[in-house]
C-alpha positions as CSV (number, residue, x, y, z in Angstrom):
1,X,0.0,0.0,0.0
2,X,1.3,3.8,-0.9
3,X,2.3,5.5,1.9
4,X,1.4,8.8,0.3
5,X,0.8,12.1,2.6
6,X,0.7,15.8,1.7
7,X,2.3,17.0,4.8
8,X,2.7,20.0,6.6
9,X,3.6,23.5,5.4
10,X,5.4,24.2,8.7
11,X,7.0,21.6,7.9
12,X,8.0,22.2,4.1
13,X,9.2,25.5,5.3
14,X,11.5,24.7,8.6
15,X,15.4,25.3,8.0
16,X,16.2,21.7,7.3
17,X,13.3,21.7,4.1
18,X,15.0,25.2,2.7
19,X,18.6,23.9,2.8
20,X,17.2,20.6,1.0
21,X,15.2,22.7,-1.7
22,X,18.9,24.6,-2.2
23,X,20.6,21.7,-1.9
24,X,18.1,20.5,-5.4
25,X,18.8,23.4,-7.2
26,X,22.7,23.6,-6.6
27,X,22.2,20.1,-8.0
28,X,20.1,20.3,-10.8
29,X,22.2,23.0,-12.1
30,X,25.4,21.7,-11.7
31,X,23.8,18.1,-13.5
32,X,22.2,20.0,-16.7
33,X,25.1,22.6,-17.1
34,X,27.2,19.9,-17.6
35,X,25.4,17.7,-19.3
36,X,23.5,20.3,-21.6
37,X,27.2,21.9,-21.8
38,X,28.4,19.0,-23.1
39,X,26.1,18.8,-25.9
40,X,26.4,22.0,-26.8
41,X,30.6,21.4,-26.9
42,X,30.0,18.9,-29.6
43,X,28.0,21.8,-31.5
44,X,30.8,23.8,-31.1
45,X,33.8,21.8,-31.6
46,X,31.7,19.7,-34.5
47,X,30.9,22.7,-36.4
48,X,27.1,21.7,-35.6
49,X,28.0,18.3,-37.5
50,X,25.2,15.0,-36.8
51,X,26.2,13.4,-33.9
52,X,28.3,10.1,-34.4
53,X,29.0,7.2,-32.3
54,X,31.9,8.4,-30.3
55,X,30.1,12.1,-29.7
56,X,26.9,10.1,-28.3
57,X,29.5,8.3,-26.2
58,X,31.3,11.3,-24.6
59,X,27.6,13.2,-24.2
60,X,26.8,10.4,-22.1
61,X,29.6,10.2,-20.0
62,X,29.6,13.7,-19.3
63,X,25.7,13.0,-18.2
64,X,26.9,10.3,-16.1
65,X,29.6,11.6,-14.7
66,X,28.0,14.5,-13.6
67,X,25.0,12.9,-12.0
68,X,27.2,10.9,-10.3
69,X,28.2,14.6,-8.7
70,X,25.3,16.3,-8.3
71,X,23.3,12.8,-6.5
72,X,26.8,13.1,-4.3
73,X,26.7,16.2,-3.2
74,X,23.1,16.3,-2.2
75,X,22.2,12.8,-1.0
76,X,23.0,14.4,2.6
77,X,20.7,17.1,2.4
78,X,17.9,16.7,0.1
79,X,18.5,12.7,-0.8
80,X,19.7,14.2,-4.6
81,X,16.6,13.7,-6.1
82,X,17.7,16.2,-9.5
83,X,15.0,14.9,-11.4
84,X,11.1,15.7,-10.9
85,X,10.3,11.8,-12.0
86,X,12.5,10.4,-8.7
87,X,10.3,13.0,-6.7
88,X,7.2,12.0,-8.1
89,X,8.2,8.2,-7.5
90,X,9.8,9.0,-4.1
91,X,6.9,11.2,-3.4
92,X,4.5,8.1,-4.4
93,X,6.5,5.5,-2.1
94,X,6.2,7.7,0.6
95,X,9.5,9.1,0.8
96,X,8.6,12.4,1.0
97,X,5.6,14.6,1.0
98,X,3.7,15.5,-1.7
99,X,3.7,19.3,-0.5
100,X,7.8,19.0,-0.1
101,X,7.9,16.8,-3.5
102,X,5.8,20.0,-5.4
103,X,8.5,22.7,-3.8
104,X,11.7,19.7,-4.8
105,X,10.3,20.4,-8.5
106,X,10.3,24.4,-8.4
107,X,13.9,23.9,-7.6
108,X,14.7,21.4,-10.1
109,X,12.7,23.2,-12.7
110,X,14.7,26.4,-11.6
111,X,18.0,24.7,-11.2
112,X,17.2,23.4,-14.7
113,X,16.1,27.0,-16.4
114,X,19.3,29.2,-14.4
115,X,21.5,26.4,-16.3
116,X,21.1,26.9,-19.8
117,X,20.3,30.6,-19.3
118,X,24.2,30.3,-18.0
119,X,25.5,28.6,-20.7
120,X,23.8,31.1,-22.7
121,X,25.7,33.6,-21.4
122,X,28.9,31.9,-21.1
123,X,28.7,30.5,-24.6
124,X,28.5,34.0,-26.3
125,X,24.9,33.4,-27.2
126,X,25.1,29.5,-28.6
127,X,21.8,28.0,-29.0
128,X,21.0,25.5,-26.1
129,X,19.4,22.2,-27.6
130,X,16.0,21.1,-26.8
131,X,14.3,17.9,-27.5
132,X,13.0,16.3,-30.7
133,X,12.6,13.0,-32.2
134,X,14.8,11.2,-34.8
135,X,14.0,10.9,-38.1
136,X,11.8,7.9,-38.5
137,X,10.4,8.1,-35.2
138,X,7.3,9.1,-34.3
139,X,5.9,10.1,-31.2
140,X,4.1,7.2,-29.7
141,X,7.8,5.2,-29.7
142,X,9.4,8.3,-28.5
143,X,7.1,8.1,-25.6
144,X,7.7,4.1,-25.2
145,X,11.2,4.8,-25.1
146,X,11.1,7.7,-22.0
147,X,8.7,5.6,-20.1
148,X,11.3,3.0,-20.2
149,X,14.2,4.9,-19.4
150,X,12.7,6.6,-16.8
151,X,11.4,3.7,-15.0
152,X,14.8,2.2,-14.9
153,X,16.4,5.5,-13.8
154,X,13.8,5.8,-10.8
155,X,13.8,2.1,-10.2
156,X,17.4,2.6,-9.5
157,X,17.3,5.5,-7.4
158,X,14.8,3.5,-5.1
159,X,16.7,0.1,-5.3
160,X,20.1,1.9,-4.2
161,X,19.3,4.6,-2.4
162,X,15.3,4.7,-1.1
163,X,14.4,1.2,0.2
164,X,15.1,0.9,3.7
165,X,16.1,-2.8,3.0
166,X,18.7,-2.2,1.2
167,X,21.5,-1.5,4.5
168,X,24.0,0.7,4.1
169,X,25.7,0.9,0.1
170,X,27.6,4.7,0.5
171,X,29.2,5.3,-2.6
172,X,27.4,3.3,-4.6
173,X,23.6,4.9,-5.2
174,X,25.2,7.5,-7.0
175,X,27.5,5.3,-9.2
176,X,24.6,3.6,-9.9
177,X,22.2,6.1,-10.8
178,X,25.6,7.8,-12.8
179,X,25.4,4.7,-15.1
180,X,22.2,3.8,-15.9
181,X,21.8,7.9,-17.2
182,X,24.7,7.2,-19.1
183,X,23.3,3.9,-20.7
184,X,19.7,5.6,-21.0
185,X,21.7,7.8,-23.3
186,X,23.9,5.7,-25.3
187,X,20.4,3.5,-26.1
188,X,18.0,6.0,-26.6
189,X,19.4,9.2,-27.2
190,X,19.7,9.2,-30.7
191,X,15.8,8.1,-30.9
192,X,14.1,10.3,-28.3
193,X,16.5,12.1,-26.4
194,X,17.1,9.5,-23.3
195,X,18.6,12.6,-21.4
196,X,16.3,12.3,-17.9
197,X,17.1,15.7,-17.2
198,X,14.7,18.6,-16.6
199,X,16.3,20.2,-19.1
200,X,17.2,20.1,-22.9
201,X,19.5,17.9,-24.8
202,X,18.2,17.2,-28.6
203,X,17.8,20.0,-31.1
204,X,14.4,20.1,-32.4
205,X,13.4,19.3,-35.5
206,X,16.3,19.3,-37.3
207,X,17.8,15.8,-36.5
208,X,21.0,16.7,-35.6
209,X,21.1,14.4,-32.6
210,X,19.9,11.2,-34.4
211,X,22.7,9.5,-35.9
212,X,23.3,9.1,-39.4
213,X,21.2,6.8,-41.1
C-alpha cells in the first residue's frame, strides 16, 4: 500500500526543508550545465555536425559523470533527487511529502532553467538544444522509449538509495544512478532524447542528434 501524505507546510518551510530545496537546485544546475554543456561542446567543436558514435559516447559520459556529482553532493541534504520523475516516485512510495515533492520540483525546474540561461551567457549566445525525435520516429515510440528509461532510472534511485532494505551501500547509489543515465543515453538518445534531465539535450526538428542513417 502507498504510503502517500501531503504533509505539513510548517514543515516544508523549517530550515532543514530550505537547505534541501537549495541543496536541489545547486544540484540540478550543476547536472544539466554539464550535461546540456556537453552537448552543446559537440556543436561547437563539431561545427554543428550530426552526432556520431563516439560524440553520443562522450555526451553520455559527461551526463553520467555528472550525475554521479550532483546525487553526491546532495544525498545528505535533500536525498539528490535532480530529477522531478525520482520525486514524483519518491513522493509516491512515501518518501517524501507531496507538499515537499511540489517545492523539490520548483527547484529542479529552476536549477534546470538558471542552467542553460548560463550557458547562454557563457557560450557568447550559442543555442542550447532542446528535444526532438529522430527521423523515422514518431511520437508514440518516443514516448515508449522515456517511459522505459525513466522507469529504470527511478527504479534505480529506489533500489540503491530509497528502500530501507537495502542497508548501508555509501558510494554506490550515486554510481549507480551515474550509469544507468549514461546507458539511457547511449540507447535511446539518438531516438528520443534519453537525457532524464529537466532540461534540454536534442535539437528540435532538425535531427542533428539522431545518428546518421
Amino acid at each position: 500500500m502507498l504510503g502517500i501524505a501531503f504533509g505539513r507546510f510548517d514543515d516544508s518551510f523549517s530550515l532543514g526543508s530550505l537547505k534541501a530545496y537549495l541543496a536541489e537546485f545547486i544540484s540540478t544546475l550543476l547536472f544539466v550545465f554539464a550535461g546540456v554543456g556537453s552537448a552543446i561542446a559537440y556543436n561547437k567543436l563539431t561545427s554543428d555536425a550530426a552526432l556520431d558514435p563516439s560524440g553520443l559516447v562522450a555526451v553520455a559520459v559527461c551526463h553520467g559523470f555528472a550525475l554521479f556529482v550532483a546525487v553526491s553532493v546532495g544525498a545528505n541534504i535533500s536525498g539528490g533527487h535532480v530529477n522531478p520523475a525520482v520525486t514524483f516516485g519518491l513522493a509516491l512510495g512515501g518518501q517524501i511529502t507531496i507538499l515537499t515533492g511540489i517545492f523539490y520540483w520548483v527547484a529542479q525546474l529552476v536549477g534546470s532553467i538558471v542552467a542553460c540561461y548560463l550557458l547562454k551567457v557563457v557560450t557568447g549566445g550559442l543555442a542550447v538544444p532542446t528535444h526532438g525525435l529522430a527521423a523515422g520516429v514518431g511520437a508514440a515510440e518516443g514516448v515508449v522509449m522515456e517511459i522505459i528509461i525513466t522507469f529504470a532510472l527511478v527504479y534505480t534511485v529506489y533500489a540503491t538509495a530509497a528502500d530501507p532494505k537495502k542497508g548501508s551501500l555509501g558510494i554506490i547509489a550515486p554510481i549507480a544512478i551515474g550509469f544507468i543515465v549514461g546507458a539511457n543515453i547511449l540507447a535511446a538518445g539518438p531516438f528520443s532524447g534519453g537525457s532524464n534531465e529537466p532540461g534540454p539535450l536534442l535539437r528540435a526538428g532538425s535531427g542533428k542528434w539522431g545518428l546518421p542513417q
